[in-house]
N, C-alpha and C positions, 0 to 999 in steps of 0.2 A: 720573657716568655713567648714562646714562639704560639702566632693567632691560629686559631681551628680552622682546622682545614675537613671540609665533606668532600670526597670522593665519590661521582655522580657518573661518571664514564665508562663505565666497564665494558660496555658494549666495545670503546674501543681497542683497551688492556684491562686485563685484571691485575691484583696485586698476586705475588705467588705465594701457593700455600704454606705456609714452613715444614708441613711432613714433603712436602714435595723438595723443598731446597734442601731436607737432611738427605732426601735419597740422591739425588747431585751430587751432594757434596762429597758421602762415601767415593761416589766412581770417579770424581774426580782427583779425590786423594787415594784412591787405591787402584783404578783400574789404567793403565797409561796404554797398552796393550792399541794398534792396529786391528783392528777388525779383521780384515784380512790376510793377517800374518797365520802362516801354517805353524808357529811356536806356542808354548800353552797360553806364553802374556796373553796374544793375540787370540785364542781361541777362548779363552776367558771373558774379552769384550764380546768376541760372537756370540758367545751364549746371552750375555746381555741384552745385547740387540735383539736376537731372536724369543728372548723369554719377553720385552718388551711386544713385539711383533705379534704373539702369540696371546696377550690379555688384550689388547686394545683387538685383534680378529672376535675375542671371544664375546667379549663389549658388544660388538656387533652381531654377532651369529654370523659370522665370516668365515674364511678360510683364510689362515696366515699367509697362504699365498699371494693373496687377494690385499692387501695394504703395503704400500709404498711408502717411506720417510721421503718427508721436503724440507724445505727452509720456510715452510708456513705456506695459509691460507691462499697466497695469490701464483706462487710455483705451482700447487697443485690444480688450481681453476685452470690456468696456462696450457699445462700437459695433458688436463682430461680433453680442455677444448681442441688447442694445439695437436694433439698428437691422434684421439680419437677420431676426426675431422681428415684427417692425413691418412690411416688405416682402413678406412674405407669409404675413400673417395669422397666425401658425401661435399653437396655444391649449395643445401639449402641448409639457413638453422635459421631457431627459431627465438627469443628472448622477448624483455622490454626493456620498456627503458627506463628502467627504474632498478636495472642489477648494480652489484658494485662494478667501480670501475674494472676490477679486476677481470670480468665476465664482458663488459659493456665496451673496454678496449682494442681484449682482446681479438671479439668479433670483430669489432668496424675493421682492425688492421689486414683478416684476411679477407674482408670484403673488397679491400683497397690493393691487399697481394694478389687479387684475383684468384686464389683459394679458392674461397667461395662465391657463385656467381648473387645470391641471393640473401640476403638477412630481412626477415620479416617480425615485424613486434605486437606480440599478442595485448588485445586493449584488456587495458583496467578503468577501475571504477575510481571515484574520489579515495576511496579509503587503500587502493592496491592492492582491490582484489583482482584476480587474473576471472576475466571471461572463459569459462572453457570452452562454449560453444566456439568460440570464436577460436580459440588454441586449436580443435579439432578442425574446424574448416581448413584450417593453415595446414594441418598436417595430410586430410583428403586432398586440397588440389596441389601440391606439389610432391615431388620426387622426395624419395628417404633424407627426414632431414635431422640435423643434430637440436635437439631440444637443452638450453639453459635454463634452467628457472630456478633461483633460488628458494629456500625452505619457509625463510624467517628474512622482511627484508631490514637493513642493517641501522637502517635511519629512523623508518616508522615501526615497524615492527610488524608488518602489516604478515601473517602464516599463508603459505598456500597447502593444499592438501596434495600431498606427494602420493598419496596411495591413488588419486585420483587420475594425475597424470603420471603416473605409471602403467595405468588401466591403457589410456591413449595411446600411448608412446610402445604400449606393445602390437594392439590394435594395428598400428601403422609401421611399425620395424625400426621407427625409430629408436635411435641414441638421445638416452636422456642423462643427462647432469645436471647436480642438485646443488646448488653453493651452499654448504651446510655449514660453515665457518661461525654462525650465530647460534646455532642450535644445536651442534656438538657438546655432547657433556650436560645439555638443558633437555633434552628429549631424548626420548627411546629410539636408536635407528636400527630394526632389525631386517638387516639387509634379504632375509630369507623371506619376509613377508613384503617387501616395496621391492618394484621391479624396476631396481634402478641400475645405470652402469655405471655411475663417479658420484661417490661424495668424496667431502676434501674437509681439514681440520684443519686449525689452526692454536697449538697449545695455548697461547699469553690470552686467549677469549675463555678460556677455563681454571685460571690459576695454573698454571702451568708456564713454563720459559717464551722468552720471544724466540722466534728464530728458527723454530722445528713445528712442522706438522705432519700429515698425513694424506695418504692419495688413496681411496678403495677404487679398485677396479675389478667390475663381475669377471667372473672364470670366464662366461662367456663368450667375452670378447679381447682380443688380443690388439696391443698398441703398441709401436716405436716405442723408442726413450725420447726423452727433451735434451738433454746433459747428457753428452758424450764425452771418453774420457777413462773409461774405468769400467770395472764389473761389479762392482756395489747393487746393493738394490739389484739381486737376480739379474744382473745386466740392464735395468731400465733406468739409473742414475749414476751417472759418474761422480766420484769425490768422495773421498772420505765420510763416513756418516760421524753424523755429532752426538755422538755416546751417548753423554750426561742429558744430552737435548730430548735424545729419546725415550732415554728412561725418567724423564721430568714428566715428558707427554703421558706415556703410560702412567705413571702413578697419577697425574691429575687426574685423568680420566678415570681409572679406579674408583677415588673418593667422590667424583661427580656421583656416578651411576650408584655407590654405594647412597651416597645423601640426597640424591636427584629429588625424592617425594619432599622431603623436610623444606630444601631450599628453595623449591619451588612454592610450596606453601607461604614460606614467611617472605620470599621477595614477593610476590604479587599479592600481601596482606599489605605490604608496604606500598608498591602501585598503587595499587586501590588508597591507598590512603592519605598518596599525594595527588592525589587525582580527586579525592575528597576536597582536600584543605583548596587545592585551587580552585574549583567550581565556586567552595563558599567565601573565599576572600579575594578573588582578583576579576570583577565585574567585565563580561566579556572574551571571558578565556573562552581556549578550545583546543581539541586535540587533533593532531595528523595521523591517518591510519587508524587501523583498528583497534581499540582497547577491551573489549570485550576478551577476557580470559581464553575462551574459546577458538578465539581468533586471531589473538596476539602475543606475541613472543613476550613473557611473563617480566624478562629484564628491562624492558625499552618502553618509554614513555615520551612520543615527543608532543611539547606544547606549543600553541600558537598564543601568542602573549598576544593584544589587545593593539592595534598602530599606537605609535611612542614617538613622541620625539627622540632623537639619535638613538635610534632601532638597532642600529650598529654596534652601539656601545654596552649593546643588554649584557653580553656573555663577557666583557672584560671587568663590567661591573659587578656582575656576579661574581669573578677571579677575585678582585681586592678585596670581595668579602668571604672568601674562602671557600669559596664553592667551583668545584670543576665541573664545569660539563661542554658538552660539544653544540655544535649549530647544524648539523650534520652529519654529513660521514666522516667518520675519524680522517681518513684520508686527503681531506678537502678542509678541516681541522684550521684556522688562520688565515687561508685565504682569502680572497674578494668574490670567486666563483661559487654564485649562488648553488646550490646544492641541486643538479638533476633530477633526483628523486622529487622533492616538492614542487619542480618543477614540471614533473612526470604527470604527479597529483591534482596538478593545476592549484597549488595552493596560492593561499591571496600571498604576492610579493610583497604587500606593504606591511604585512604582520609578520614579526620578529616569530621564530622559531629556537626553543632549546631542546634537547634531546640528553633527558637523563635518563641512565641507564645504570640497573642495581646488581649487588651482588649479596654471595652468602652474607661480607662481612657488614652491610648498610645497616645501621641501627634505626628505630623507631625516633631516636634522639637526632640523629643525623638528619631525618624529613623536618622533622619540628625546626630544628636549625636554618635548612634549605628555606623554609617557607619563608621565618624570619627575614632571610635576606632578599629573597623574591618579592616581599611584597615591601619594603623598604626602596631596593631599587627603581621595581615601579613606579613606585610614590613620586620617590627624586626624579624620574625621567619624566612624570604627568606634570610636574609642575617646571621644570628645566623652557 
């Protein structure tokens, strides 16, 4: 008999939904067709694409025009930054340090190509909340600058208010981009009401394929491509688009925004209710970032477990007993490099950090389970 296994990681993949791998599976058994081919094979996938194109703009209150397919979350941070950044000159951006790498990379490398002559980092609080007094000082004393701040951050969960800094960011003419890659498919994004110029998806964060996301870019403003090579994607990406990838994306998203209230309700019933059990059984817990509903991205829950001996071993021990969850950023996932963001936070280094993170499918069974092994492993580790 194979031992139980809880699924605690979403934030980094979700599992995919099965109405979403039945619609895959049609076009990949019926549609074989080039996108690009002027034959009907071919104008067959087109319309696929473009009917995909067309629900995910509506999702939005977008214009089909206005969304770009990627190969996920960290292509499209790349090209809003990369490419936006490059269209109109701009020498100053703005961030913390507390984005994902994908965001936090990218900048340092044109600060280093001399790109950019300037990267300034707006402070946060313990919890990562962004100062905005201080995001606005940034933006009054220098030149037009590109604005990054993510939505929902990926580790703590810590929300910033978008409609906020969209206020600002017009205020000063900036270019703002939003790393919406946690909060696609968990919140409402109506591009008509937030003044924004880039959000960016990533399907496998929503029950949806790895491998495919999405790019909005306001009518607004006009950007290069990144991927040269082809005329795909209206000319702004080169390479064959992945069909089945796209139409995976769109229907997840579908069933998000169809179910959005329901699973919203019952994962952060579930939150709240591992957030209960730990307060009353593991003496000395505590939590990183915001938890408060209001303020916190409903799937992400990271704990700061109590100093342990082999602190280290908390998250492999948890593994043997069938519980997955991360120490961090997915991305940083087994390594030794302590995780920036807590770092960002000033969190105590000597207290072990786990970061679960829920979805539709997490039962009230599967916390009860979790606990079980949590407060088990502690045990063994306080007396080790």
């Amino acid at each position: 008999m194979q031992p139980k296994r809880v699924y605690l990681d979403n934030a980094a993949t979700t599992p995919i939904d099965p109405l979403v791998i039945q619609e895959m599976t049609t076009v990949m058994q019926e549609y074989y067709g080039n996108p690009s081919a002027i034959h009907a094979l071919g104008r067959e996938v087109r319309t696929l694409v473009e009917k995909a194109r067309k629900s995910v703009a509506t999702l939005l209150n977008a214009a089909p025009s206005e969304i770009f397919f990627t190969s996920g979350g960290t292509e499209a941070d790349n090209t809003a930054i990369r490419c936006g950044i490059a269209a109109y000159g701009i020498r100053h951006a703005i961030t913390t340090k507390i984005e994902h790498h994908a965001v936090e990379h990218t900048l340092g490398m044109l600060l280093k190509e001399g790109i950019i002559d300037k990267l300034s980092f707006v402070n946060i609080d313990a919890k990562g909340n962004l100062d905005y007094a201080h995001l606005e000082q940034l933006l009054a004393e220098n030149e037009r600058s590109f604005v990054s701040l993510m939505h929902a951050n990926n580790e703590i969960g810590t929300l910033s208010d978008m409609e906020r800094i969209g206020d600002l960011c017009e205020k000063y003419e900036a270019i703002y981009h939003a790393d919406t890659v946690q909060t696609m498919g968990h919140f409402v994004h109506d591009v008509k009401k937030l003044k924004v110029h880039f959000l960016v998806c990533a399907a496998h964060k929503l029950h949806g394929p790895k491998g495919v996301g999405f790019l909005y870019v306001n009518s607004n403003i006009k950007i290069p491509p990144m991927i040269y090579g082809g005329a795909q994607e209206r000319n702004m990406r080169g390479g064959t688009e992945n069909v089945y990838g796209i139409v995976g994306l769109a229907k997840a998203l579908e069933i998000a925004y169809a179910e959005m209230a329901e699973h919203q309700a019952h994962i952060q019933g579930l939150k709240d209710y591992l957030k209960a059990q730990l307060e009353a059984e593991i003496p000395g817990i505590g939590f990183n970032g915001e938890t408060d509903a209001d303020k916190s991205l409903y799937t992400v829950l990271n704990v700061s477990f109590p100093e342990m001996d082999m602190a280290d071993m908390l998250l492999f021990n948890l593994d043997i007993n069938g519980v997955c969850a991360s120490g961090g950023s997915a991305c940083s996932s087994g390594s030794n490099i302590g995780s920036h963001v807590l770092n960002g936070i000033k969190a105590d280094p000597n207290r072990p950090a786990v970061r679960f993170s829920f979805s539709k499918y997490t039962t009230k069974e599967d916390i009860d389970y979790v606990m079980e092994k949590v407060k088990m492993v502690v045990k063994q580790s306080a007396l080790a």
